[in-house]
FILO-805350 format. One record per residue: residue in three letters; x, y, z of N, C-alpha, C, O in turn. Coordinates in steps of 0.05 Angstrom, whole numbers, plus 5000, padded with zeros to 4 digits. Layout:
% residues N
AlaXYZXYZXYZXYZ
...
END
This chain:
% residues 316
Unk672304601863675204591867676604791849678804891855
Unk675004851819677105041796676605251809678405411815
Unk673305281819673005591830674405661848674905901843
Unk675605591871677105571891679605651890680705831902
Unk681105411867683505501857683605801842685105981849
Unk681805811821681706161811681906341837683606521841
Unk680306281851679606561872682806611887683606841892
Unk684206381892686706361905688706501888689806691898
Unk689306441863690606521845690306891848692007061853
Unk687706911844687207131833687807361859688607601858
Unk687207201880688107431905690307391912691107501933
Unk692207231897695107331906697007461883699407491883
Unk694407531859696107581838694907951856696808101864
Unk692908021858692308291866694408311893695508521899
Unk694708081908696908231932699608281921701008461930
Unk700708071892702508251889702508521869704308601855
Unk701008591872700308781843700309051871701609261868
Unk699009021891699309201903702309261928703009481937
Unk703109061933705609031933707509231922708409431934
Unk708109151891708909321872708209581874709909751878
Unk705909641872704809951872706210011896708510081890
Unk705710001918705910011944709810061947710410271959
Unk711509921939713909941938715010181915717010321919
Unk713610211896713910391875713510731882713910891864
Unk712610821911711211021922713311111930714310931944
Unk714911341930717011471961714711661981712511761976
Unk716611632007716411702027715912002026717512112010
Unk714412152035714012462025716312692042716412692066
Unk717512822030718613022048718213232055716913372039
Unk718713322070718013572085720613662097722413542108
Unk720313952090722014112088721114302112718914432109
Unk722914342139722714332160724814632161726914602149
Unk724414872174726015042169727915002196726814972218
Unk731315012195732915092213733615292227734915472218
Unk732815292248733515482275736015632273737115512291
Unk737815802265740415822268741415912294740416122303
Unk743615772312744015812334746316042330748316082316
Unk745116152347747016482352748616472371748416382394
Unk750816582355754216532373754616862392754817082383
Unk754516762419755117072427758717082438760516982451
Unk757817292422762417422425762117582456759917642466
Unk764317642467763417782492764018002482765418012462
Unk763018192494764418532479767018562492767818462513
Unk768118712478770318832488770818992511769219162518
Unk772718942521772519092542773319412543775019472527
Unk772619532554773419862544772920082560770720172562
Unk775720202576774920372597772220672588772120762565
Unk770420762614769420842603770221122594772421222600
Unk767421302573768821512565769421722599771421862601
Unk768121722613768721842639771021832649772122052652
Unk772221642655773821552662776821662654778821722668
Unk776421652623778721742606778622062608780822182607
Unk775922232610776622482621777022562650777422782661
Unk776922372656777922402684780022502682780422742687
Unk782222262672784722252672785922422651788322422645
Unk784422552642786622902619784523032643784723272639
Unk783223002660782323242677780923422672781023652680
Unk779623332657776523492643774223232650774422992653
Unk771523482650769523362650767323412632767223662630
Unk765223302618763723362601760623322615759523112622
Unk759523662615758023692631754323492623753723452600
Unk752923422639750623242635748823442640749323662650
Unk745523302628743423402637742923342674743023162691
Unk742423642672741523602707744123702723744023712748
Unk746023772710749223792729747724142735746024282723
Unk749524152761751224402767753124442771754424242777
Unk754324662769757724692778758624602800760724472801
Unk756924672825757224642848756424222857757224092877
Unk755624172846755923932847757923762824758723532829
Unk758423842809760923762788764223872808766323742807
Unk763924072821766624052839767023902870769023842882
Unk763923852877763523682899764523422894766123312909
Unk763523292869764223002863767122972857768122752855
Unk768423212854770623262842772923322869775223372864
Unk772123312888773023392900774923762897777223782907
Unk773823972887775424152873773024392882770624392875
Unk774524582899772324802895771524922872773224952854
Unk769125022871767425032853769625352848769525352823
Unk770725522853771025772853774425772828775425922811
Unk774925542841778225442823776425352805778025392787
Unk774325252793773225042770771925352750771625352725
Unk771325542764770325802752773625902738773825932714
Unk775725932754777526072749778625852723778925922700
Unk779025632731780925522704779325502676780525482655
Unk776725522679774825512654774825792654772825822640
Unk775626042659774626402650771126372652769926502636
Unk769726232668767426202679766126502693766126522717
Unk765026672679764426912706761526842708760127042710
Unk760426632708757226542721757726202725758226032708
Unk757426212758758025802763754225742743753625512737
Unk752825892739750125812735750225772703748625652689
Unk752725922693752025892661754025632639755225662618
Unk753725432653754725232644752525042624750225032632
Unk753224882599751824842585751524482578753624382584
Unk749924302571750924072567752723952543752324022520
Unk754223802549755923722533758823892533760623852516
Unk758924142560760924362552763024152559762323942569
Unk764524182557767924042566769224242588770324442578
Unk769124232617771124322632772824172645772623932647
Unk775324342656776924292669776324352693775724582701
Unk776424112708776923982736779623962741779723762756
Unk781724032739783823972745785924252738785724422720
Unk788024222760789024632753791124532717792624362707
Unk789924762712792324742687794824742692795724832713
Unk796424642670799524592673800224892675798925072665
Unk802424932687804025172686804925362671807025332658
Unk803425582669803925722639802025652615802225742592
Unk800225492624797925442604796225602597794825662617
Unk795425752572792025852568789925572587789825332592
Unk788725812592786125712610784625592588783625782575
Unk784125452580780725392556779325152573780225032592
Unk776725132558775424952565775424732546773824542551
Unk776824722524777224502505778424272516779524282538
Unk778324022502779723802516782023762521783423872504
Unk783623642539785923712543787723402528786423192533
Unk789123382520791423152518792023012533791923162553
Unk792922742542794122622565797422702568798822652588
Unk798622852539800822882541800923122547803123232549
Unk798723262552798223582558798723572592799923732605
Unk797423332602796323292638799623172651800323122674
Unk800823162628803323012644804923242646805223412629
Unk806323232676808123502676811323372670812023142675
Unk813123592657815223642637817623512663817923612685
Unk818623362656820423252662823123302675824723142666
Unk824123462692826223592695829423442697830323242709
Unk830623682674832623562676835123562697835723752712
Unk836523312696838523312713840123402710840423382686
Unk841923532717844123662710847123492716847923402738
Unk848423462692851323312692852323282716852323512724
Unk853423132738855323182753858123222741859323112722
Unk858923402755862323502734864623422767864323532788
Unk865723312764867623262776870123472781871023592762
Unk870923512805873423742799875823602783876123392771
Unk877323832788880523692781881723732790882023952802
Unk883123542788885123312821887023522818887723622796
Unk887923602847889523762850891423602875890423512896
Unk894723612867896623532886896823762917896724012916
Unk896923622940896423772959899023522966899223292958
Unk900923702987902423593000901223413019898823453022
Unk902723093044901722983046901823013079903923083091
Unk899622953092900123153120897222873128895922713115
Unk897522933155895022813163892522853161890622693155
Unk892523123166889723243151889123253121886723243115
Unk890723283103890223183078889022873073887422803055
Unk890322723092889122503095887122373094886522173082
Unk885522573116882622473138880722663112878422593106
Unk882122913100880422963081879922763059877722673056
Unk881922683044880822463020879422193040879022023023
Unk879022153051877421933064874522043064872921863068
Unk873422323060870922363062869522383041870122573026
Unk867622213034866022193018863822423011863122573029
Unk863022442992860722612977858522692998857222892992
Unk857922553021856122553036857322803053855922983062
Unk859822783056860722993080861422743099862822823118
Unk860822423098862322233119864822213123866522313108
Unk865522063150868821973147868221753164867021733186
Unk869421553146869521233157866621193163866221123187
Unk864221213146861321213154860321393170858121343180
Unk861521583174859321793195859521953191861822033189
Unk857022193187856722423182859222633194860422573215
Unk859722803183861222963202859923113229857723223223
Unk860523133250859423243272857023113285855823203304
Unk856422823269854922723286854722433293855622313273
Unk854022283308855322023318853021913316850922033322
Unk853221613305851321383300849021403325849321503348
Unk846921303316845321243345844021533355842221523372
Unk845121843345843522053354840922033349840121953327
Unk838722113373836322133372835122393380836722543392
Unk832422473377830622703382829222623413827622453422
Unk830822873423829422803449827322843454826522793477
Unk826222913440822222913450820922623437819222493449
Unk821722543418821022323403821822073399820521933384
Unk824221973413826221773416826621603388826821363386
Unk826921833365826521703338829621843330830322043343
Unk831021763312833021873302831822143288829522183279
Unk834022313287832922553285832822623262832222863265
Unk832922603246832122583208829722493209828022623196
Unk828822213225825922213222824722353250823222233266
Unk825122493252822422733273820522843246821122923224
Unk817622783262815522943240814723173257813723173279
Unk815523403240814023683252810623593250809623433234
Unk809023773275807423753279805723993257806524213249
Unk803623863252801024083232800324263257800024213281
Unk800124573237799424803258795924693243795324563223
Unk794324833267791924913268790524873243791724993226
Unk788524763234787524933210789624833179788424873158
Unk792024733176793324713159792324513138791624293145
Unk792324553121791624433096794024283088796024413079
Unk794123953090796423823080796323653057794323633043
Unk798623523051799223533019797523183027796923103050
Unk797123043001795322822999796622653016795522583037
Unk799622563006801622353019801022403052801722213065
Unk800122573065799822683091798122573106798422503129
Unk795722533088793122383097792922273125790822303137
Unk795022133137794621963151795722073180795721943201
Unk796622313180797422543203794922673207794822843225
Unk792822623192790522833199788322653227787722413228
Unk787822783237786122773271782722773263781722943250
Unk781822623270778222643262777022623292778722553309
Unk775422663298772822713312770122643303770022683279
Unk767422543314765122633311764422873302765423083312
Unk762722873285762023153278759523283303759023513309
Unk758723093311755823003327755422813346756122583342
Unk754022883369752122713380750222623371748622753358
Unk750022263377747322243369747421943357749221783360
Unk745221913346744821623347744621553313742921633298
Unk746621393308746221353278744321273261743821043264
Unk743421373247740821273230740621043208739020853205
Unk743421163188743321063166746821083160748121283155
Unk747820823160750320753154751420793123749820783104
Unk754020833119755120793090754620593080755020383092
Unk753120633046753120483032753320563012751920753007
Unk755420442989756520532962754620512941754520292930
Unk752820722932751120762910748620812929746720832914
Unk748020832953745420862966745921092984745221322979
Unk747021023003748021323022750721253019751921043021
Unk751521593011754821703011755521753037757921813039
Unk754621753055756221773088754321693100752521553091
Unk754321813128753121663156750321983157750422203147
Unk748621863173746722023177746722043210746721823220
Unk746622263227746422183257744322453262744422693257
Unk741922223278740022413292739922633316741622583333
Unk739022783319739422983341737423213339736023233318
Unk737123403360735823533358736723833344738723953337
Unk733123863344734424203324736024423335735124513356
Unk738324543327739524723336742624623347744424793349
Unk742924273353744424183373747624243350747924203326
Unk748924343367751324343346753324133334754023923344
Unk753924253312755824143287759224253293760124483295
Unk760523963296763024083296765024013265764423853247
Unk767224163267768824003253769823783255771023753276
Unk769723563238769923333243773723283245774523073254
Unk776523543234778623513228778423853222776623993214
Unk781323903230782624103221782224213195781324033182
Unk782324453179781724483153780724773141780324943159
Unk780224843117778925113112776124963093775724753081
Unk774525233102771425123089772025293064772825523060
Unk771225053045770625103012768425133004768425182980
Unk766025123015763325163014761925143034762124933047
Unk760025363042757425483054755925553045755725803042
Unk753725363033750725573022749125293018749825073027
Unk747125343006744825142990745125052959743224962946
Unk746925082950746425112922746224792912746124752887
Unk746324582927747024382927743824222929742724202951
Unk742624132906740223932915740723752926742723632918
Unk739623672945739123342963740623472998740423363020
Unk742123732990744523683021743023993036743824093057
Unk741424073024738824313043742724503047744824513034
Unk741724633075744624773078747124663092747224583115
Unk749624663071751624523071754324603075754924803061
Unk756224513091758624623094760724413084760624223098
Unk761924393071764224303064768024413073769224623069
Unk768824163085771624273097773624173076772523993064
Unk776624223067778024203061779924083074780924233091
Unk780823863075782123793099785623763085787623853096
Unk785623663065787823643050788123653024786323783013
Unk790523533002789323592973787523332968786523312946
Unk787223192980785122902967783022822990781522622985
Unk782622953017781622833026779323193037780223403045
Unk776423103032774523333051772323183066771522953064
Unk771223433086768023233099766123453092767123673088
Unk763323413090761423463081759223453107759023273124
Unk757623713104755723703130754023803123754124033115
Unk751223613124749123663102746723753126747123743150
Unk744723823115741623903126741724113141739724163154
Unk744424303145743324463176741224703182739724803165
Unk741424743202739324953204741125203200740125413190
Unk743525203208744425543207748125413201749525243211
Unk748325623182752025603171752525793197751025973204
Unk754825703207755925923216758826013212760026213222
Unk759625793194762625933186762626053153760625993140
Unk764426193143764426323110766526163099768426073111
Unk765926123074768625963049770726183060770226393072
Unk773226073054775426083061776326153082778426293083
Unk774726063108775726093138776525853143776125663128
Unk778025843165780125613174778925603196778125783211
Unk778825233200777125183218779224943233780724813220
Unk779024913273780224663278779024543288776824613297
Unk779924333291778324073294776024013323776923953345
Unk774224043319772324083345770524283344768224273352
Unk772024493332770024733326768124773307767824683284
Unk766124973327762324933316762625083290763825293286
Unk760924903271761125103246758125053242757825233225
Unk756124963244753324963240751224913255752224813275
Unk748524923258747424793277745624623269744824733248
Unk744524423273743224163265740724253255739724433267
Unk738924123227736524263222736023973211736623743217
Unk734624113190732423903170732223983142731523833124
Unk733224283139733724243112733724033090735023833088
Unk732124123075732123923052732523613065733823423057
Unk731323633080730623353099728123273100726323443096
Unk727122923108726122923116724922923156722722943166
Unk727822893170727422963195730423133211732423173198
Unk730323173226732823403243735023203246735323073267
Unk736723173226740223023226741423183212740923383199
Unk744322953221746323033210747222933188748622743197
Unk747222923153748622743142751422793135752222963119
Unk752822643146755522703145757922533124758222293126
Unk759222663108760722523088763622503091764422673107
Unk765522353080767822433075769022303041768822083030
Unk770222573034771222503005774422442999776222593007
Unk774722192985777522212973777322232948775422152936
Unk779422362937779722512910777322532896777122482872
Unk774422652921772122622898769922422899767522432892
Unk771322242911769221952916768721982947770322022965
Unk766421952948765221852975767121632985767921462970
Unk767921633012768921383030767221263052765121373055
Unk767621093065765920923094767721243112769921333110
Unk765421313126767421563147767421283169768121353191
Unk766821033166768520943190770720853192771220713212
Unk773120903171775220783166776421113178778821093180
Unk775921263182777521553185776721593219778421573237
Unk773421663226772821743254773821443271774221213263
Unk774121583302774721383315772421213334770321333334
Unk772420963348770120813347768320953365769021163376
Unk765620843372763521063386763520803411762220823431
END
């Protein structure tokens, strides 16, 4: 029974002994490294540098440019882009040169240095005072009368002199202030004009490959070799030759100041830069040039940029 009682004693004096130890111990730590979560700012937004020479009207030439494709994209013959830079070789242009795409202001040195935006803005003209006469007494008569009743316009009682409300243009049944003279032949019109200009097919034929912005710059239409190229619009040609990679032999028309068409792959030019061309008439004949089969690829540019030519030709 004592042995019994010892053994009892004694194993609850060791459970608390380890107890104690056991409570007397900390927990181990570990030191765990933190991830730091990264804050993203959006960048700023910032037109690009292109962009901003656009607009002073210079361009800063890249690897791979030519002249002749730096006034194509530009909408600007390459021959004005020679003359405002003192250029006497379109071939000796360098990277990084700075030209002018755009005519210089009036009375400007020609350079090829960068231009100002306050340089690209033209000078403001001034108005000139209106000066009023002085009033002079005129005896009082009827016709003195009907004169002070006429206003600055030359009116009396609202109507022009010599002509009566409601006159119209008899070819056009429009009042005659708005009659639009018609474009001669061939005429090169101002941008605002755009929409007086006449398009056509350049071609027969069956379309290949439609506008798409960054993949194809115009329409492509198949046909056979030799079959002719018309003008697609009234206009003078600003380029005839090859000098152009990707467009084999190429004619470019001038149609106005912002708007041209482009006629790529042919087999034979048959019109020269600065001939005037109208609308329908053959200026090339259909090839493969710098092709891979006998089309037409056909473009149209505003100020420079490629457009859909189906917003301009009329439907097929």
């Amino acid at each position: 029974m004592k042995q019994t009682r010892c053994l009892l004693l004694l194993t609850l004096s060791l459970g608390v002994l380890c107890a104690c130890s056991t409570a007397g111990r900390r927990a181990p730590i570990v030191d765990r490294p933190v991830t730091p979560v990264a804050v993203v700012r959006p960048a700023p937004v910032q037109t690009p540098a292109e962009d901003r020479d656009e607009a002073r009207g210079v361009y800063v030439v890249k690897k791979g440019d030519t002249l002749l494709r730096i006034a194509l994209d530009h909408g600007q013959n390459y021959r004005d882009i020679l003359q405002w830079n003192s250029l006497p070789d379109p071939n000796d242009i360098k990277v990084d040169q700075v030209l002018r795409i755009a005519p210089p202001a009036r009375g400007s040195a020609v350079t090829t240095a960068p231009v100002t935006l306050a340089d690209a803005r033209p000078a403001t003209p001034s108005v000139p005072k209106k000066v009023q006469p002085r009033g002079e007494k005129k005896p009082y008569s009827d016709a003195t009368l009907a004169e002070m009743k006429k206003d600055d316009d030359g009116k009396v009682d609202g109507k022009a002199d010599g002509k009566a409300d409601g006159k119209t243009d008899s070819r056009t049944d429009k009042p005659a202030s708005a009659a639009v003279p018609a474009l001669a032949p061939g005429a090169v019109v101002k941008a605002d004009d755009d929409e007086k200009l006449s398009w056509m097919w350049p071609s027969d034929g069956r379309i290949t490959a439609t506008f798409d912005e960054g993949k194809n710059k115009g329409v492509d239409i198949a046909g056979k070799l030799g079959q002719q190229v018309m003008a697609a619009g009234s206009g003078k040609v600003m380029y005839a030759g090859s000098g152009i990679r990707g467009y084999g032999n190429l004619v470019i028309v001038k149609h106005s100041n912002s708007l041209l068409s482009a006629y790529a792959h042919n087999r034979a030019i048959l019109v020269k830069e600065g001939q005037t061309v109208t609308k329908g008439e053959k200026i090339a004949e259909m090839g493969d040039s710098d092709a891979d089969s006998v089309k037409l690829h056909f473009e149209i540019r505003q100020q420079g940029k490629p457009v859909d030519p189906s917003r301009f030709l009329p439907s097929r």
